[in-house]
N, CA, C and O of each residue as an XYZ file, in Angstrom:
808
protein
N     -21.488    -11.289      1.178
C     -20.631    -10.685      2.188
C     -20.856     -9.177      2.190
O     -20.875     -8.350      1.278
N     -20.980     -9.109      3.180
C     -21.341     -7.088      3.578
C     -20.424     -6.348      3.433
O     -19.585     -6.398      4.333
N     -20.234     -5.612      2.578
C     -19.125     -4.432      2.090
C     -18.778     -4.132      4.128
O     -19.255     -4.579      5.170
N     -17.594     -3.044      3.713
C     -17.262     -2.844      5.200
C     -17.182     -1.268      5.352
O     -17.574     -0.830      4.270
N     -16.892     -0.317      6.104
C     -17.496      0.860      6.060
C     -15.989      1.286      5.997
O     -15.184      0.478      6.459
N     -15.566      2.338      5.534
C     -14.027      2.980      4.911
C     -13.915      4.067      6.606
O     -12.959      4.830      6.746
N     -14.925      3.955      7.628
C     -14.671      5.006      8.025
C     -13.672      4.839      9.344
O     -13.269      5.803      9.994
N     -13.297      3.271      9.667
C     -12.440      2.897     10.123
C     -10.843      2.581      9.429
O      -9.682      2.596      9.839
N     -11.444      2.337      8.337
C     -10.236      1.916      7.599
C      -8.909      2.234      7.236
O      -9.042      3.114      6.386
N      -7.489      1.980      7.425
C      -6.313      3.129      7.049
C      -6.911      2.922      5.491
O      -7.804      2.141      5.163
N      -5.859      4.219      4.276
C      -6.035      4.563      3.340
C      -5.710      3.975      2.464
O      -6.132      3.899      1.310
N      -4.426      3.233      3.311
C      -3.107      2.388      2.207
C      -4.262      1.350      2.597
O      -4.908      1.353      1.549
N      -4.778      0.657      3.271
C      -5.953     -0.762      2.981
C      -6.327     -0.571      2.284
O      -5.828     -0.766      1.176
N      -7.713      0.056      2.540
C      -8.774      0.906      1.341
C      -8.437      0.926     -0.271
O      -9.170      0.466     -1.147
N      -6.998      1.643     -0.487
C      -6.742      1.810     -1.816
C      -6.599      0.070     -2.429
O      -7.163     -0.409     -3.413
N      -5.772     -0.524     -1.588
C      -5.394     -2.054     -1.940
C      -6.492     -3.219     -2.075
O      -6.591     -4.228     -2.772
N      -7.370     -2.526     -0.951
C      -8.683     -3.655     -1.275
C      -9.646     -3.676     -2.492
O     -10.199     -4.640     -3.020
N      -9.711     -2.030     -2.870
C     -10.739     -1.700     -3.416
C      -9.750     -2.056     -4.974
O     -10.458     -2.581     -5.834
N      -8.582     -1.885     -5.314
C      -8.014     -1.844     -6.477
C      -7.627     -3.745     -6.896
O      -7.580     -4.385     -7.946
N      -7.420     -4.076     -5.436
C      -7.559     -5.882     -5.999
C      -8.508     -6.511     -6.542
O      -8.492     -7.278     -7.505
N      -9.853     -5.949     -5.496
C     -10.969     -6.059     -6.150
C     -11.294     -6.075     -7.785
O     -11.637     -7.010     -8.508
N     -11.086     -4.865     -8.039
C     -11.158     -4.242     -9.122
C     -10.394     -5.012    -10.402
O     -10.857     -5.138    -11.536
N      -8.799     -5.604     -9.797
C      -8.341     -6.035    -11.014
C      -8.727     -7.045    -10.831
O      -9.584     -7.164    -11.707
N      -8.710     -7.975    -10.250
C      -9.429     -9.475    -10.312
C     -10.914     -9.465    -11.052
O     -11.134    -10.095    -12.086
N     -11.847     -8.694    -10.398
C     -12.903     -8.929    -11.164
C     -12.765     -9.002    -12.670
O     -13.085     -9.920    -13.425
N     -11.990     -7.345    -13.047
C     -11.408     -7.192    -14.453
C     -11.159     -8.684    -15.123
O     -12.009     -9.224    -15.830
N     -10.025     -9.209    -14.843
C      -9.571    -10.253    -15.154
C     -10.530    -11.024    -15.787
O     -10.812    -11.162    -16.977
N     -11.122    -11.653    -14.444
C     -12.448    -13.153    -14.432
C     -13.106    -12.243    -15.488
O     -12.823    -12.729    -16.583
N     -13.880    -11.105    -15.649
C     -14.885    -11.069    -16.240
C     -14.555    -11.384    -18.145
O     -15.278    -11.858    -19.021
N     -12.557    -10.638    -18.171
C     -12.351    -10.925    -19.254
C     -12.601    -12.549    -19.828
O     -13.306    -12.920    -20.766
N     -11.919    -13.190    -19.083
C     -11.707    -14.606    -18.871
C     -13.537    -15.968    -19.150
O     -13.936    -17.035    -19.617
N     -13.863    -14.878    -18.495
C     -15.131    -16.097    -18.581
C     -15.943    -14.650    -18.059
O     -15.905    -14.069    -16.974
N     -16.662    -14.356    -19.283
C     -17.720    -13.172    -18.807
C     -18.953    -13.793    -18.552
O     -19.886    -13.036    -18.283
N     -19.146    -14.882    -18.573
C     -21.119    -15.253    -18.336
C     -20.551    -15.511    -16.502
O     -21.445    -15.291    -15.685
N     -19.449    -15.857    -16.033
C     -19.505    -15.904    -14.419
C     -19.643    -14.881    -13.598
O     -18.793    -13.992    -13.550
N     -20.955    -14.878    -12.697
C     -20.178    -13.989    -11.491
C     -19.840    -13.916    -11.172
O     -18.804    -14.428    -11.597
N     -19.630    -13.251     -9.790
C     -18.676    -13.000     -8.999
C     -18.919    -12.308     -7.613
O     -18.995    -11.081     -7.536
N     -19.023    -13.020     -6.665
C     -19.310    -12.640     -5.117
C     -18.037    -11.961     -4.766
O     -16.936    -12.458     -5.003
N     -18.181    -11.053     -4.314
C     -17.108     -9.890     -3.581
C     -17.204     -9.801     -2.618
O     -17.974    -10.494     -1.952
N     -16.007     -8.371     -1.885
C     -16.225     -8.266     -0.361
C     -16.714     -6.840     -0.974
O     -17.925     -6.839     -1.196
N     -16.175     -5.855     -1.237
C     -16.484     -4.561     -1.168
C     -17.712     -4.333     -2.415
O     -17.915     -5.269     -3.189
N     -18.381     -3.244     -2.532
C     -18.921     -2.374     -3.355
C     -18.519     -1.149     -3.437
O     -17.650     -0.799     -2.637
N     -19.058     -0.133     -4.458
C     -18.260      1.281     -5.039
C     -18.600      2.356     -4.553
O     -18.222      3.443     -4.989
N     -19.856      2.091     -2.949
C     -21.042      2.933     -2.940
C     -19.692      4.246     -1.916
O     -19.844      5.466     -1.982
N     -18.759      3.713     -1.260
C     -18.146      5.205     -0.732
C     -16.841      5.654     -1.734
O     -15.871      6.281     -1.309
N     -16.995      5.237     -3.063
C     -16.137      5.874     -3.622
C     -16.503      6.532     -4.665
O     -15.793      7.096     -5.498
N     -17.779      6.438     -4.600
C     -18.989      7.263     -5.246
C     -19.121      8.745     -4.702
O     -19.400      9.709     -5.415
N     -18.907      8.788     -3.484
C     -19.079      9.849     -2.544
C     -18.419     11.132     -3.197
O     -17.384     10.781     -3.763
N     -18.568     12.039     -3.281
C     -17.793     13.083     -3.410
C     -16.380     13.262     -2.690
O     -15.257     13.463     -3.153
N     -16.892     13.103     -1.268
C     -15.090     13.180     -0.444
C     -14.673     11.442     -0.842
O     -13.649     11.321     -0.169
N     -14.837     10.385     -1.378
C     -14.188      9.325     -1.995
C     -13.335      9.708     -3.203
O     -12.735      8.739     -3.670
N     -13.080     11.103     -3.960
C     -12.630     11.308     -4.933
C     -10.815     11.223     -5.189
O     -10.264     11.087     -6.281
N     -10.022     11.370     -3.605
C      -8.856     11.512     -3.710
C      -8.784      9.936     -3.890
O      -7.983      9.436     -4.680
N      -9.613      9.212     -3.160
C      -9.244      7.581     -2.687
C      -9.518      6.839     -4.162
O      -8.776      5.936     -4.551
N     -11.025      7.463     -5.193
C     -10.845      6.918     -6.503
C      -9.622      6.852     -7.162
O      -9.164      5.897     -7.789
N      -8.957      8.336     -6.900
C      -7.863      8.578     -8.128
C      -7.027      7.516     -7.810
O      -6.817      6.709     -8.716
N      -6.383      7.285     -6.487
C      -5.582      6.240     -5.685
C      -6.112      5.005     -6.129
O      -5.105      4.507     -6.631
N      -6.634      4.529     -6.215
C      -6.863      3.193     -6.594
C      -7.199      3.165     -8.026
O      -7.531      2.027     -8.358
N      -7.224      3.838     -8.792
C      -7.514      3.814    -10.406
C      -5.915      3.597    -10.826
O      -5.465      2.926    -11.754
N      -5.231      4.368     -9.858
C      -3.835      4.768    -10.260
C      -3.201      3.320     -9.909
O      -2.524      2.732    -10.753
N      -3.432      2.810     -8.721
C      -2.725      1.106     -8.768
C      -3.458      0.332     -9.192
O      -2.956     -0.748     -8.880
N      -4.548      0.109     -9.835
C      -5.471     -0.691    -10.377
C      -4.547     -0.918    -12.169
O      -4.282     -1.958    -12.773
N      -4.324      0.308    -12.481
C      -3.834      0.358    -13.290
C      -2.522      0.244    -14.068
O      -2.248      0.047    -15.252
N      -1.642      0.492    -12.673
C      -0.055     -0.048    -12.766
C       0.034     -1.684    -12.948
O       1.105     -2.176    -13.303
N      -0.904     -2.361    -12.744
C      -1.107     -3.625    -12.421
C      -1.364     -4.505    -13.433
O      -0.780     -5.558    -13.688
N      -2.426     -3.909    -14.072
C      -3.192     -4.669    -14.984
C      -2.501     -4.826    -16.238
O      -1.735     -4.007    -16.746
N      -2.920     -6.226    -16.805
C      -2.008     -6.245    -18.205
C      -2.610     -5.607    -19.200
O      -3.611     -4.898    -19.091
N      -1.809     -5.929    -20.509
C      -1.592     -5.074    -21.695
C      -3.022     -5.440    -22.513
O      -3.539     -6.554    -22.603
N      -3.481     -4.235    -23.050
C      -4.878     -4.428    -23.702
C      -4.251     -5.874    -24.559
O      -3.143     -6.409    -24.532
N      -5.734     -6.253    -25.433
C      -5.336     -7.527    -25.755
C      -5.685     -7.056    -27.504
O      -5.766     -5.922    -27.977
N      -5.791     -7.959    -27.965
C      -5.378     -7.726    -29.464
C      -6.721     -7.263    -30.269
O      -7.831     -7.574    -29.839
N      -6.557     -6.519    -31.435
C      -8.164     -6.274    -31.902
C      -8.561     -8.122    -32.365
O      -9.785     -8.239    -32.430
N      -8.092     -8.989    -32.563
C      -8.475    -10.468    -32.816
C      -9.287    -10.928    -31.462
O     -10.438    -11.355    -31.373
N      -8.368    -10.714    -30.503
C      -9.039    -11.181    -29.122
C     -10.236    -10.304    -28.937
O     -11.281    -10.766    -28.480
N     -10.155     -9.503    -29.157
C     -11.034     -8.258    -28.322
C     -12.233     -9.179    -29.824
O     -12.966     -9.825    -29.075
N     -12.640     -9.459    -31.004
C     -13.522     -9.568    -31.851
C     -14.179    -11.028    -31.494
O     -15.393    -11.159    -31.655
N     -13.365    -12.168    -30.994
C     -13.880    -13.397    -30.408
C     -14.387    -12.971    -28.932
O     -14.823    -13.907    -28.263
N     -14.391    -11.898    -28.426
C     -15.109    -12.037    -26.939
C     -16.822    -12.419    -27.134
O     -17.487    -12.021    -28.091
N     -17.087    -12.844    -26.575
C     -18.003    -13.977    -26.201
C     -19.393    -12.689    -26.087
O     -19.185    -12.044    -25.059
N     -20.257    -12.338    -26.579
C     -21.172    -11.481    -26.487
C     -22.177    -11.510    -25.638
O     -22.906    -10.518    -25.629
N     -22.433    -12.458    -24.859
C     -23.070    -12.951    -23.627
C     -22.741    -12.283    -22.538
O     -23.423    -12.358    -21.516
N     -21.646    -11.543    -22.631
C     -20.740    -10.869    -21.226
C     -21.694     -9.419    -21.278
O     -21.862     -8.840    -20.204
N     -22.241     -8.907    -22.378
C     -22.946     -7.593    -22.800
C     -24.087     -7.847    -21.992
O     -24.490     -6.847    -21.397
N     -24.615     -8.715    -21.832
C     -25.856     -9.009    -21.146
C     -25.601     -8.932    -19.670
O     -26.615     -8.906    -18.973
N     -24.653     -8.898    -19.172
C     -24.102     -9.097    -17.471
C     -24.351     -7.282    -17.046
O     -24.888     -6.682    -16.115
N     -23.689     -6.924    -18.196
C     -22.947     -5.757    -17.397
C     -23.555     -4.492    -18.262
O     -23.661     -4.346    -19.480
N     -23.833     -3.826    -17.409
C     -24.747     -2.133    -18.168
C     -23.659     -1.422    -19.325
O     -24.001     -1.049    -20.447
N     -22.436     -1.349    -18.821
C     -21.489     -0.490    -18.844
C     -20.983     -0.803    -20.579
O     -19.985     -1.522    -20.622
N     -21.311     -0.540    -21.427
C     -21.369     -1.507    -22.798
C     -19.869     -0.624    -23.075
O     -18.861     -1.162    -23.531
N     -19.951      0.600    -22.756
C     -18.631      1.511    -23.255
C     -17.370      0.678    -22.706
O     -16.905     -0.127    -23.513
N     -16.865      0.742    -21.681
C     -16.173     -0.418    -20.684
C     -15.975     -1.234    -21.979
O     -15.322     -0.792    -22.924
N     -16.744     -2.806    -21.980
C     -16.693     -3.748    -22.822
C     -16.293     -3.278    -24.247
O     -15.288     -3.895    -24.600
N     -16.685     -2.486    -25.101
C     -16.298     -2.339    -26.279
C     -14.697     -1.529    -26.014
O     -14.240     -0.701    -26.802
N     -14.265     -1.809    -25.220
C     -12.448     -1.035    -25.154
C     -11.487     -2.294    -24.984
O     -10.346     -2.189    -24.533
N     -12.053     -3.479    -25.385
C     -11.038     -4.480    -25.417
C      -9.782     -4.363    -24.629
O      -8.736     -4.762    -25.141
N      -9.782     -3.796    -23.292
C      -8.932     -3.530    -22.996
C      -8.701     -4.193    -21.191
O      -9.160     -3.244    -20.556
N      -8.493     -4.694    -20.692
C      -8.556     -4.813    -19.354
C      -8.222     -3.261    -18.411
O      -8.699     -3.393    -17.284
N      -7.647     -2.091    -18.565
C      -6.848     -1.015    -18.816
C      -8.257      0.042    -17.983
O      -9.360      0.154    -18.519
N      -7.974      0.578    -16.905
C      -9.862      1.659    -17.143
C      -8.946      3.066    -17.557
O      -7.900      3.503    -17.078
N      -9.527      3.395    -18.286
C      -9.805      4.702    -19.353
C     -10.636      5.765    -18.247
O     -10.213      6.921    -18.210
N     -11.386      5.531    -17.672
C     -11.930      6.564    -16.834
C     -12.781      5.636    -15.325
O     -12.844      4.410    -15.230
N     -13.329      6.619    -14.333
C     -13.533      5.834    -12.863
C     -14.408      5.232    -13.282
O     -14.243      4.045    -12.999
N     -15.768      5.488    -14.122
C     -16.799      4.342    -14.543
C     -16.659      3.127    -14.675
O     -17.545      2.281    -14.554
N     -15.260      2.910    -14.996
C     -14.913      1.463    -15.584
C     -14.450      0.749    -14.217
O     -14.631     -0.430    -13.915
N     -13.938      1.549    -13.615
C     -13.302      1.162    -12.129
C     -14.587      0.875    -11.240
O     -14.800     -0.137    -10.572
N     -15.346      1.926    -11.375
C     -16.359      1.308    -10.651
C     -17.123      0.391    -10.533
O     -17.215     -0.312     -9.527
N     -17.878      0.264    -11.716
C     -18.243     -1.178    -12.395
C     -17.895     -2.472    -12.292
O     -18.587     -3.486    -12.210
N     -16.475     -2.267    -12.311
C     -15.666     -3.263    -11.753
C     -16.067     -3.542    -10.446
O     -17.020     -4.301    -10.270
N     -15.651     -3.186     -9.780
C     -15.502     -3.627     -8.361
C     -17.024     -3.883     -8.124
O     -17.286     -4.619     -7.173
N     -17.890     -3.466     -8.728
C     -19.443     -3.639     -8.011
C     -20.078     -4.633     -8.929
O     -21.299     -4.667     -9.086
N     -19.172     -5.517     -9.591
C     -19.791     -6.547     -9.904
C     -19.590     -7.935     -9.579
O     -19.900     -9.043    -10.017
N     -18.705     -7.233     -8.284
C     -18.580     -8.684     -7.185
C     -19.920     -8.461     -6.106
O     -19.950     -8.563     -4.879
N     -21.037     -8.104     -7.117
C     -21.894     -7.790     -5.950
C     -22.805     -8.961     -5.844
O     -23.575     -8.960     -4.884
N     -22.835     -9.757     -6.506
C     -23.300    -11.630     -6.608
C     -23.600    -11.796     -5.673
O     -22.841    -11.643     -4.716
N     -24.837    -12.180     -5.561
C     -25.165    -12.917     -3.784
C     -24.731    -14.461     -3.649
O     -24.708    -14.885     -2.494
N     -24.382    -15.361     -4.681
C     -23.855    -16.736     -4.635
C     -25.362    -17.148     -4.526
O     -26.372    -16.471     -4.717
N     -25.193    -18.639     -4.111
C     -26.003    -19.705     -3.599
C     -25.892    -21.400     -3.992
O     -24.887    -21.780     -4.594
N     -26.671    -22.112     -3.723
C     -26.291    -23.542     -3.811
C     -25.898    -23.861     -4.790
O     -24.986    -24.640     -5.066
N     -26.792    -23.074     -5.626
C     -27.024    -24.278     -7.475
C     -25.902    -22.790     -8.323
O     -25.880    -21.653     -7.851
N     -25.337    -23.090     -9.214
C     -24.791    -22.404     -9.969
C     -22.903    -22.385    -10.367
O     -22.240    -23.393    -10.118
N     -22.291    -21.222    -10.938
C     -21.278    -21.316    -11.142
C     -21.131    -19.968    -10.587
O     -22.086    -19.206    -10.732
N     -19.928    -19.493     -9.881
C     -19.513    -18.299     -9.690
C     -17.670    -18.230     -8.907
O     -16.780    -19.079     -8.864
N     -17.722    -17.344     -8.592
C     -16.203    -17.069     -8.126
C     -16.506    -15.934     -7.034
O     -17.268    -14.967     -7.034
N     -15.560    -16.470     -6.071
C     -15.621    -15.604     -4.747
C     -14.706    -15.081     -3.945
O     -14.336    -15.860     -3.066
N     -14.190    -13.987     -3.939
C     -13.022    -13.137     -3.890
C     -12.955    -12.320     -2.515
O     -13.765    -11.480     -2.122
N     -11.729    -12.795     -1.842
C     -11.476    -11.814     -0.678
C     -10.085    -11.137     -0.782
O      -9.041    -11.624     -0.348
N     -10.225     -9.856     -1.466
C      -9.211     -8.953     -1.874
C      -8.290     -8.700     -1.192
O      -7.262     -8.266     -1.710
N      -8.389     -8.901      0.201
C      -6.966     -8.624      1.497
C      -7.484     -9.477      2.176
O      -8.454     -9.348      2.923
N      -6.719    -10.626      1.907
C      -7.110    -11.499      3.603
C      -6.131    -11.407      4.528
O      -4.976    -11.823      4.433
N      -6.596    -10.898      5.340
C      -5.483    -10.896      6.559
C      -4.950     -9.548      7.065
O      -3.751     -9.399      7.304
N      -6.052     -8.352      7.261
C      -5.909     -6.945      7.544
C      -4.443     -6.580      8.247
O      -3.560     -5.858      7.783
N      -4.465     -7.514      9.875
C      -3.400     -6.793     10.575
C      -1.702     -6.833      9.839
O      -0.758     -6.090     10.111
N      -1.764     -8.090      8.745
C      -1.261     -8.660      8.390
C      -0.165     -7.562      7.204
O       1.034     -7.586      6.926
N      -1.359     -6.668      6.756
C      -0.830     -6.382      5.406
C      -1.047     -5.083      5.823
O      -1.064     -4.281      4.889
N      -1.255     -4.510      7.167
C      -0.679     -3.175      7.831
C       0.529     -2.864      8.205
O       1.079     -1.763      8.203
N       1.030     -4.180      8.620
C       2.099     -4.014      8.951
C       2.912     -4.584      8.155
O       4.051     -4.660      8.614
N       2.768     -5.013      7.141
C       3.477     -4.966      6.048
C       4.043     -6.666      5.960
O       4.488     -7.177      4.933
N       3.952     -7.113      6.816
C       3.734     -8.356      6.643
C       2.664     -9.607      6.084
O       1.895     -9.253      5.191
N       2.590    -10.710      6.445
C       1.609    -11.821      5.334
C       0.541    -11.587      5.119
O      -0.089    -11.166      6.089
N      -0.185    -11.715      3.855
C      -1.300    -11.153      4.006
C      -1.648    -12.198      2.622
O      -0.571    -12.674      2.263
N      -2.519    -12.584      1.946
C      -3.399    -12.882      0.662
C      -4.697    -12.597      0.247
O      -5.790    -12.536      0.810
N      -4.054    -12.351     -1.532
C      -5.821    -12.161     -2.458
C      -6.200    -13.946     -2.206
O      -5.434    -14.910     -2.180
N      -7.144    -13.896     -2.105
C      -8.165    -15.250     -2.105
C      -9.422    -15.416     -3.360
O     -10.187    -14.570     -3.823
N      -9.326    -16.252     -3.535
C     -10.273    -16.586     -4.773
C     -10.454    -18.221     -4.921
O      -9.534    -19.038     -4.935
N     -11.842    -18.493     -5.027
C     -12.368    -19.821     -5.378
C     -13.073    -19.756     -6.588
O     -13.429    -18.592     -6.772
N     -13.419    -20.480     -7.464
C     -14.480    -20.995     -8.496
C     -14.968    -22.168     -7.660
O     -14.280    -23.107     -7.261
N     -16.686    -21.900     -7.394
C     -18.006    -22.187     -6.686
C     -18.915    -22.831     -7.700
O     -19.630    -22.160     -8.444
N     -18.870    -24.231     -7.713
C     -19.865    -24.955     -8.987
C     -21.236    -25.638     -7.797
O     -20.871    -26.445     -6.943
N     -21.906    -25.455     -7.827
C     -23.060    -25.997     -6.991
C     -23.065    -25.975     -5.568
O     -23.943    -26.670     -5.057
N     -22.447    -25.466     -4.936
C     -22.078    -25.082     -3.791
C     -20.631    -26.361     -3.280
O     -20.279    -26.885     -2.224
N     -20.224    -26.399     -4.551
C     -18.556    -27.049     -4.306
C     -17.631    -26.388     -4.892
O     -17.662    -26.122     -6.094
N     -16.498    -25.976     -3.923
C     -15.298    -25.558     -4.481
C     -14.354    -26.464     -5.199
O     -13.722    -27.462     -4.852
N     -14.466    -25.771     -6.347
C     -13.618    -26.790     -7.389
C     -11.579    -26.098     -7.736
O     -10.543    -26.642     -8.119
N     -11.891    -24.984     -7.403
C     -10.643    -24.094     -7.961
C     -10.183    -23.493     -6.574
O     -11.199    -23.504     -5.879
N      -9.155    -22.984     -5.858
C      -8.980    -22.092     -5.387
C      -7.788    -21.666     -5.605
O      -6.914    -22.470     -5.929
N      -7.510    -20.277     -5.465
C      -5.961    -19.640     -5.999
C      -5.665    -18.830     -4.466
O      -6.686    -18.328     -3.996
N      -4.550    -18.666     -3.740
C      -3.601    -17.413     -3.136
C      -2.623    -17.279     -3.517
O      -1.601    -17.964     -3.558
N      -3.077    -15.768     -4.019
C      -1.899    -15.040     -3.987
C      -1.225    -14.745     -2.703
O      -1.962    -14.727     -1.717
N       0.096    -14.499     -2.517
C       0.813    -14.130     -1.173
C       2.013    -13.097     -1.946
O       3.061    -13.558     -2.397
N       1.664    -11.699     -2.000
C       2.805    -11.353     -2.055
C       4.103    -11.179     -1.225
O       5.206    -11.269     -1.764
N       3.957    -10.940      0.034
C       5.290    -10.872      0.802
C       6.010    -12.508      1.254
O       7.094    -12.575      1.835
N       5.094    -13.904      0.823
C       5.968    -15.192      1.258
C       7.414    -15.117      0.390
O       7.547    -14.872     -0.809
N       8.170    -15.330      1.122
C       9.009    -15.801      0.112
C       8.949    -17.238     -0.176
O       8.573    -18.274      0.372
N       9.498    -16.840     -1.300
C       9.193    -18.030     -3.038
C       9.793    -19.507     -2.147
O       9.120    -20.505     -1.890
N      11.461    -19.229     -1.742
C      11.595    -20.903     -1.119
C      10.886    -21.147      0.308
O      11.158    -22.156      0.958
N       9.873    -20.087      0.817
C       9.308    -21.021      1.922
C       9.754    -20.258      3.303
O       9.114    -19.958      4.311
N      10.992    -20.088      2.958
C      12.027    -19.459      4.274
C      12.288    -17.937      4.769
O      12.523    -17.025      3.977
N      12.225    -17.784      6.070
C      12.051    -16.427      6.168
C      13.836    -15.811      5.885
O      14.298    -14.742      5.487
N      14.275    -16.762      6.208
C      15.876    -17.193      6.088
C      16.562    -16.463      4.597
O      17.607    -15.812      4.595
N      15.842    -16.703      3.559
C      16.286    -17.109      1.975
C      14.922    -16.079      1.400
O      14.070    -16.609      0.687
N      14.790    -14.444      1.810
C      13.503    -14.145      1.821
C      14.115    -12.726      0.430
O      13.641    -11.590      0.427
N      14.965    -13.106     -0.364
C      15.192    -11.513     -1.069
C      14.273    -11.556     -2.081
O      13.992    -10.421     -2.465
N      13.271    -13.075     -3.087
C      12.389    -12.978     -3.797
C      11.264    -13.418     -3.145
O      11.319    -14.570     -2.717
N       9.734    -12.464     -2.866
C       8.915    -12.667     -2.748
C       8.076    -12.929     -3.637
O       8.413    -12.810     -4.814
N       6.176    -13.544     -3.136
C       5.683    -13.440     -4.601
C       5.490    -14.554     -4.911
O       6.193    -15.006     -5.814
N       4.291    -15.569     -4.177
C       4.060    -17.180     -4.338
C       2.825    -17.064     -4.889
O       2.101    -16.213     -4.372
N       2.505    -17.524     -5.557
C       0.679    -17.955     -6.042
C       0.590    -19.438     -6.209
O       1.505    -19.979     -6.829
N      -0.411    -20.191     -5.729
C      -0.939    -21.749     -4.823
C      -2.216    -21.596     -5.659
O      -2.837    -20.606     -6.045
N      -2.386    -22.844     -5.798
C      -3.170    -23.402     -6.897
C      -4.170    -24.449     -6.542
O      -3.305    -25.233     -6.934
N      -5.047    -25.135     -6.220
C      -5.631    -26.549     -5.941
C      -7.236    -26.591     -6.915
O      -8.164    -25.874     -7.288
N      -6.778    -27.820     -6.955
C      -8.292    -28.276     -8.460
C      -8.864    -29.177     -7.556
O      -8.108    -29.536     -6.652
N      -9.733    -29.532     -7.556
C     -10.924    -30.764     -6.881
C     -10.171    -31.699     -7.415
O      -9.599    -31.546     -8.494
N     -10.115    -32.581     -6.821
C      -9.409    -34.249     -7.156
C      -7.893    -33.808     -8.316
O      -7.621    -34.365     -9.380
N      -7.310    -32.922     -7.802
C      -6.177    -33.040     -8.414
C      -5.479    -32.599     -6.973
O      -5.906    -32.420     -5.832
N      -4.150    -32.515     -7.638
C      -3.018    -31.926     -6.672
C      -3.012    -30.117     -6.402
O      -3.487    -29.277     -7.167
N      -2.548    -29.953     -5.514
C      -2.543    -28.408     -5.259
C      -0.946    -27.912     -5.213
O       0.018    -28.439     -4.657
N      -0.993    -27.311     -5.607
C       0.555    -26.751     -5.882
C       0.893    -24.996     -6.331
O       0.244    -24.014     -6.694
N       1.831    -25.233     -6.138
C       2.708    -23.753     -6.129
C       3.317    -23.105     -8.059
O       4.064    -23.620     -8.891
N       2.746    -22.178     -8.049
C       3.335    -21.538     -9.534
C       4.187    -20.786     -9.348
O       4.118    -19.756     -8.678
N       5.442    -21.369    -10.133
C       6.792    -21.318     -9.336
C       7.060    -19.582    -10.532
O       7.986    -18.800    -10.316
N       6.256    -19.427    -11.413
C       6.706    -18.328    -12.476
C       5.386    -17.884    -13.210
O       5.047    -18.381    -14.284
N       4.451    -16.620    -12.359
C       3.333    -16.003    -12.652
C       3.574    -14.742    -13.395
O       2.705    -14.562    -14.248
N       4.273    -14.020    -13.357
C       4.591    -13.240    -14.184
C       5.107    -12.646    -15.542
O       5.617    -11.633    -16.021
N       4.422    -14.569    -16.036
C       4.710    -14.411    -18.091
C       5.563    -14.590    -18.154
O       6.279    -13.848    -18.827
N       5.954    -15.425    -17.661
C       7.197    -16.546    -18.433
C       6.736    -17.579    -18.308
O       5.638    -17.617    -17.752
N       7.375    -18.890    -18.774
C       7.058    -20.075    -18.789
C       6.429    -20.729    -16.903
O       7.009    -20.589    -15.827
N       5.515    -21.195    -17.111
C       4.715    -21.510    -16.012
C       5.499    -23.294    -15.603
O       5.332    -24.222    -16.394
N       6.214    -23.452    -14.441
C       6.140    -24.338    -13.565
C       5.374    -24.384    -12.295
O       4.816    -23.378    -11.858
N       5.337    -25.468    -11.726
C       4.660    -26.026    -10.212
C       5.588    -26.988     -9.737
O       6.462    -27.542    -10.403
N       5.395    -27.106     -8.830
C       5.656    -28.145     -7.712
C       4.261    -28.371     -7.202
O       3.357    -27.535     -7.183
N       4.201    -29.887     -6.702
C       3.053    -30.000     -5.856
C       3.435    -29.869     -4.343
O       4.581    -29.845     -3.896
N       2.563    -29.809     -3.817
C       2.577    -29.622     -2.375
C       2.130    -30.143     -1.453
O       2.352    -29.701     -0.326
């Protein structure tokens, strides 16, 4: 998928696309570092010199976001195969999901630069789906599949503005994340934010 050019873009998008990006990749790469990862954006206009106010902006919510470094135990079982993916070895040795400086941010986000294809394993991420949607401050979702041979086996949305029962009616908690496995049921995670995890199916 072809990055998109920032020179149309409002700022409040931009910061949100480029920083979802960013923590999701974070995440997956912690999670399972030998997978890629097909993206929408790359880092090449926040590289730019005038991209520098828009880095700080998205380092800054990239980072309100992301969870708590993980333990020196966790950080010593990471899987050393992930060193081979990614240049950035400083990044990786900070056991941390957390970026410490824009290198790490950048990196991030430009390693949804995966071209995919038939045969393989990867994950494929659309950081704002639904532009007009999440301008105006209304529905919008992160999107994400896990891609095994050119079959989707996983897919996740996030929706932050649905509300949780469904109803625009009953709308004071937002904040749904939807779930579906290949030959299983697809359902709703009724409690993503580290507490005990329920579903409903759907």
């Amino acid at each position: 998928m072809a990055p998109v050019s920032l020179a149309w873009i409002p700022d409040d998008l931009a910061v949100a696309d480029f920083s979802a990006q960013a923590v999701v990749n974070t995440i997956l790469m912690r999670e399972f570092p030998n997978d890629p990862i097909v993206g929408e954006e790359d880092s090449k206009d926040l590289r730019a010199p005038e991209g520098a106010t828009l880095r700080e902006k998205v380092i800054e919510l990239a980072n309100s976001v992301l969870p708590t470094p993980r333990t020196a135990e966790e950080v010593r079982r990471r899987p050393a195969a992930s060193e081979t993916r990614i240049k950035h070895d400083s990044w990786l040795s900070l056991g941390s999901a957390a970026f410490a400086w824009v290198g790490q941010l950048l990196a991030a986000i430009d390693y949804g630069n995966y071209a995919g294809g038939a045969k393989g394993r990867f994950w494929t991420l659309d950081p704002i789906d639904g532009t007009k949607g999440f301008l105006r401050g209304e529905q919008f979702a992160v999107c994400l599949a896990l891609v095994v041979d050119g079959v989707v086996q996983v897919g996740v949305m996030g929706c932050p503005n649905l509300p949780v029962r469904g109803t625009s009616a009953d709308a004071t908690e937002r904040g749904c994340l939807f779930v579906a496995v290949t030959g299983q049921h697809a359902f709703q995670v009724r409690d993503w934010t580290g507490g005990a995890r329920g579903g409903a199916s759907c």
